[in-house]
Phi, psi and omega in degrees: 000132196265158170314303160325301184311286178297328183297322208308329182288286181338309179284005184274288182324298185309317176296306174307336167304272199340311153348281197293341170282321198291323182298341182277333185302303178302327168298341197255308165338298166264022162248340154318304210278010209233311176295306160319341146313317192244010179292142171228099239290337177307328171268028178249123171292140189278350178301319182307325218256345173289314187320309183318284201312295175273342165097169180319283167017298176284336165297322208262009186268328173296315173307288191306351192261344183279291188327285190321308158301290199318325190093351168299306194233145177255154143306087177286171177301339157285005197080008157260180202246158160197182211248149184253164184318313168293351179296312183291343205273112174327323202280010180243035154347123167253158186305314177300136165305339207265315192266346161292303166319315198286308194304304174328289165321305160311309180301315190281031169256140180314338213172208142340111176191140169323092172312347169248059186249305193330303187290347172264353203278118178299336193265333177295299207304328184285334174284324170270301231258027135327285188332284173286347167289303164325332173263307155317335181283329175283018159210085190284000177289316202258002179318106167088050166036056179015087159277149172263062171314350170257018134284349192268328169312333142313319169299328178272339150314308187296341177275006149320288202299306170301347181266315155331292192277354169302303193317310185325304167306279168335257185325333148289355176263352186097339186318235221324328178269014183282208175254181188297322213289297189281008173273001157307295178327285177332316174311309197313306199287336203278307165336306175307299193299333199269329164298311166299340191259353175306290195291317182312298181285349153284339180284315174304315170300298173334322189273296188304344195253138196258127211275116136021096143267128184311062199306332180288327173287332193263356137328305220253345154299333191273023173251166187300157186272155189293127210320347208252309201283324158343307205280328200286132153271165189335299187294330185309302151326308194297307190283348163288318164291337171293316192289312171274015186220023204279128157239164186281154183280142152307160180267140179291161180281120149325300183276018186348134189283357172240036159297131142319133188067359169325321193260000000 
């Protein structure tokens, strides 16, 4: 078989991979749209459908809008939250794990504190994502924000495929039948090369291969928004979004650049 010959098999092969992903890719495609097909937007929690979208985060903002109606928790005006008296009172607990986990959390705090704190606190997190995590699990196609292993799999053909034709290059060049000093050279050169033609087909894959889409998530954007921040009126909305975007105030600068001594 002449070198023409074996390249031509080989890119026959690699093009028959590429083949059978996309087609598995298409096979994972329509039975994504075929589950979401049978989806019943009652049985998506809303808590759930926000985390898909916005991430815990997003759980935990819809929990403060459920608290804030309720009258369990206030907004101060710097924008941090604390639990008001009905707040405090155990027994008004609510019933969801998610907004029960934010109060809970409120409460064992001294005073005042940033709700987009939340997502650092280890002990809030061990307390919602039980939850959520219980719900991802009832819909395991989309369990780990549908990663797309036949992308990865693509990606990873290609640095084959460029080590192939490096080698190739290398052996039309002679590198292996040479002396030590250029079959040294060679290596050196065959690496390089294997490496530039290694990033061109990741990039080229990267572009053309059409990426896993979370059809469940671009679901759970088309419901309705979640019932407690719906509800919020305008100033309510407004101090919540503060709250959930709350920086600590800076400290003036010790050093002014026009102090004496500064330097």
């Amino acid at each position: 078989m002449s070198q023409v010959d074996l390249l031509l098999a080989v890119l026959t092969a690699f093009c028959v991979v590429y083949a059978v992903l996309g087609v598995l890719w298409w096979i994972t495609d329509r039975a994504d749209r075929a589950a979401v097909a049978r989806v019943d937007g009652t049985r998506v929690d809303p808590y759930h459908a926000v985390a898909t979208i916005d991430g815990d985060q997003g759980a935990d903002r819809a929990a403060a809008a459920e608290l804030l109606l309720a009258g369990l928790i206030r907004i101060e005006e710097d924008g941090q939250a604390t639990v008001t008296d009905r707040g405090a009172d155990t027994a008004r607990t609510p019933e969801h794990p998610v907004p029960a986990a934010v109060l809970v959390t409120l409460r064992g705090k001294a005073g005042p504190w940033p709700l987009n704190w939340l997502y650092v606190d280890a002990e809030h997190c061990r307390r919602r994502d039980p939850f959520l995590r219980a719900e991802d699990a009832g819909w395991p196609r989309w369990s780990g924000h549908a990663e797309d292993r036949l992308q990865i799999a693509a990606i990873l053909v290609a640095p084959l495929l460029a080590g192939w034709l490096a080698a190739q290059l290398m052996y039309v060049s002679g590198a292996f039948s040479a002396g030590a000093t250029e079959l040294v050279v060679g290596v050196v050169a065959g690496l390089l090369t294997w490496v530039v033609f290694a990033l061109v087909l990741h990039v080229v894959v990267m572009t053309v291969w059409p990426e896993r889409r979370d059809r469940f998530a671009e679901y759970c954007r088309r419901l309705p928004p979640h019932p407690a921040e719906d509800a919020l009126d305008a100033a309510q909305r407004e101090r919540l979004g503060r709250a959930m975007a709350y920086s600590p105030p800076s400290e003036p600068d010790r050093w002014p650049l026009d102090t004496p001594g500064a330097f």
